[in-house]
VOBA-1610 file (N, C-alpha, C; in pm, whole numbers, padded with zeros to 5 digits, always signed):
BEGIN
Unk+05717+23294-03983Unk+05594+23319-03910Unk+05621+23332-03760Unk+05713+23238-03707Unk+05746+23243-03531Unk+05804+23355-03514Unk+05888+23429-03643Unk+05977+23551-03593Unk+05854+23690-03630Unk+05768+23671-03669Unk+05692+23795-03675Unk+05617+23778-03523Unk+05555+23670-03505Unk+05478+23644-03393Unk+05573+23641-03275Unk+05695+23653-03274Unk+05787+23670-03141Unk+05799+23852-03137Unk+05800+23901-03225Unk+05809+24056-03269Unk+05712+24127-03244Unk+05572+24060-03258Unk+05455+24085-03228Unk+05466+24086-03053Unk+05516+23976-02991Unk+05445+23983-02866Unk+05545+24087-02793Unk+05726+24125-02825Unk+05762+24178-02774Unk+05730+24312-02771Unk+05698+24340-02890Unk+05631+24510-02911Unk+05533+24541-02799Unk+05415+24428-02834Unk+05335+24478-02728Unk+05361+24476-02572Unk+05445+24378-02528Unk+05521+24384-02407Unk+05555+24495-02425Unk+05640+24534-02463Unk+05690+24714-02470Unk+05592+24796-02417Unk+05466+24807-02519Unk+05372+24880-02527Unk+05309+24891-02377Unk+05246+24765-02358Unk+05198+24793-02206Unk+05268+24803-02102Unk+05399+24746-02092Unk+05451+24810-01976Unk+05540+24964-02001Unk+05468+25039-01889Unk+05489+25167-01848Unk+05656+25202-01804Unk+05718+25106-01781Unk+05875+25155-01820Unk+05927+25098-01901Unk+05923+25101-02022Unk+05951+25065-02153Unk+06001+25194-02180Unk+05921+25314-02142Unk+05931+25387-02221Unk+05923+25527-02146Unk+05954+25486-01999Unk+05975+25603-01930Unk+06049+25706-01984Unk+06057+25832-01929Unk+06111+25972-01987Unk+06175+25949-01899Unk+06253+26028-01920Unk+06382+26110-01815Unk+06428+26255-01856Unk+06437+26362-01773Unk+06463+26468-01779Unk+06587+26528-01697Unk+06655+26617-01729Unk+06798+26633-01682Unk+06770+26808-01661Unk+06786+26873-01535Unk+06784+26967-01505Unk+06936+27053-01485Unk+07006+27127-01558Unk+07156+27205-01550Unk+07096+27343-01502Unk+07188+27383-01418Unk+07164+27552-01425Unk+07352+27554-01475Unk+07327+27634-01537Unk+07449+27670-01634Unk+07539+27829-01590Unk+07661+27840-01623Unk+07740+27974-01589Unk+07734+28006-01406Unk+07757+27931-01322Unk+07730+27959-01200Unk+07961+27966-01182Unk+07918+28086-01112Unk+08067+28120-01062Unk+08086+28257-01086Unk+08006+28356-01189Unk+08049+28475-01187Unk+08016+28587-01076Unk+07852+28579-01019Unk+07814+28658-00891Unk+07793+28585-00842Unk+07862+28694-00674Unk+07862+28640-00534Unk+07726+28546-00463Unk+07639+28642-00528Unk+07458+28596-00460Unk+07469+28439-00569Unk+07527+28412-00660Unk+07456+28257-00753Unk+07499+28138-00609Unk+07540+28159-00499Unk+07525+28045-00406Unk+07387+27982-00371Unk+07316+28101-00390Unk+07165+28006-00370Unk+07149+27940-00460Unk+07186+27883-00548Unk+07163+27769-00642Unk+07170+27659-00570Unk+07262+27663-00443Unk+07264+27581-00322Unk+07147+27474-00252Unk+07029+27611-00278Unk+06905+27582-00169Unk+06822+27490-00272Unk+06848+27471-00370Unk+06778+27403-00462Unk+06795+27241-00400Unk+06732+27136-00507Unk+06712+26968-00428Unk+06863+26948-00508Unk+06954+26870-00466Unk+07048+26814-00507Unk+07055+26778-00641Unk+06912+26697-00684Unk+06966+26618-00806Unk+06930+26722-00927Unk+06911+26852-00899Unk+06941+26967-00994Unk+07109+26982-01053Unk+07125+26997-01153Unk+07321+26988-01167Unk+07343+27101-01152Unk+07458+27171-01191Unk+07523+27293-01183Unk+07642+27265-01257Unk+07681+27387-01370Unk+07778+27402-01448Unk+07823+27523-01411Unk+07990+27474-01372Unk+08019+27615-01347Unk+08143+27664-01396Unk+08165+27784-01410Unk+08197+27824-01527Unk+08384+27834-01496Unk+08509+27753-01556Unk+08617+27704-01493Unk+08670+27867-01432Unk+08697+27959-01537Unk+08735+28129-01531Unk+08691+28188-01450Unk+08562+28176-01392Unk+08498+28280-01301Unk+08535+28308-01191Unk+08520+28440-01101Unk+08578+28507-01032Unk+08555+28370-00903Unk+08411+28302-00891Unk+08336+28246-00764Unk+08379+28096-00813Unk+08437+28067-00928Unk+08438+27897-00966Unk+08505+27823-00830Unk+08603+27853-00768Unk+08683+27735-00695Unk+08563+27754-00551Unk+08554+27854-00518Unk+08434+27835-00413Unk+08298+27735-00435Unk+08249+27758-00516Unk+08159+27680-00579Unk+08147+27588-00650Unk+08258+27509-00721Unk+08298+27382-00704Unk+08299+27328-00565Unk+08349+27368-00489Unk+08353+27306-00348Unk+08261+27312-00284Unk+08177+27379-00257Unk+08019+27357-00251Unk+07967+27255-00301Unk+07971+27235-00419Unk+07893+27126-00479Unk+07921+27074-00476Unk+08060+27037-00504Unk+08115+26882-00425Unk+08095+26809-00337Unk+08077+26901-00216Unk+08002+26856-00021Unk+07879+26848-00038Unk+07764+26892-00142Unk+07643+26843-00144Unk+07647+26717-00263Unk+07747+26717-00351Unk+07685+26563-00361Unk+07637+26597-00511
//
């Protein structure tokens, strides 16, 4: 009976508090390194990611970019 009623109160603890169960969302822009103009991916907020692509003509430039922003 104490372990349903301990189960009981933690659920609802869960329930009402609002970060229990926060979301989180993860923003990639993907293939960045093949054209010259994909540097404006730059002007975007930081905590946007960037995947870039190891082969591409622009990869070592743009690794290094993103590296100095962080």
């Amino acid at each position: 009976m104490l372990k349903r009623v301990s189960q009981t109160a933690l659920c609802c603890f869960l329930l009402l508090s609002g970060s229990g169960f926060a979301a989180r969302l993860a923003i990639v822009i993907d293939d960045i390194g093949y054209r010259a103009d994909d540097q404006k991916i730059y002007n975007l907020p930081k905590e946007i990611s960037v995947a870039i692509i190891p082969s591409a003509p622009n990869a070592m430039a743009r690794a290094k970019q993103a590296k100095q922003q962080g």
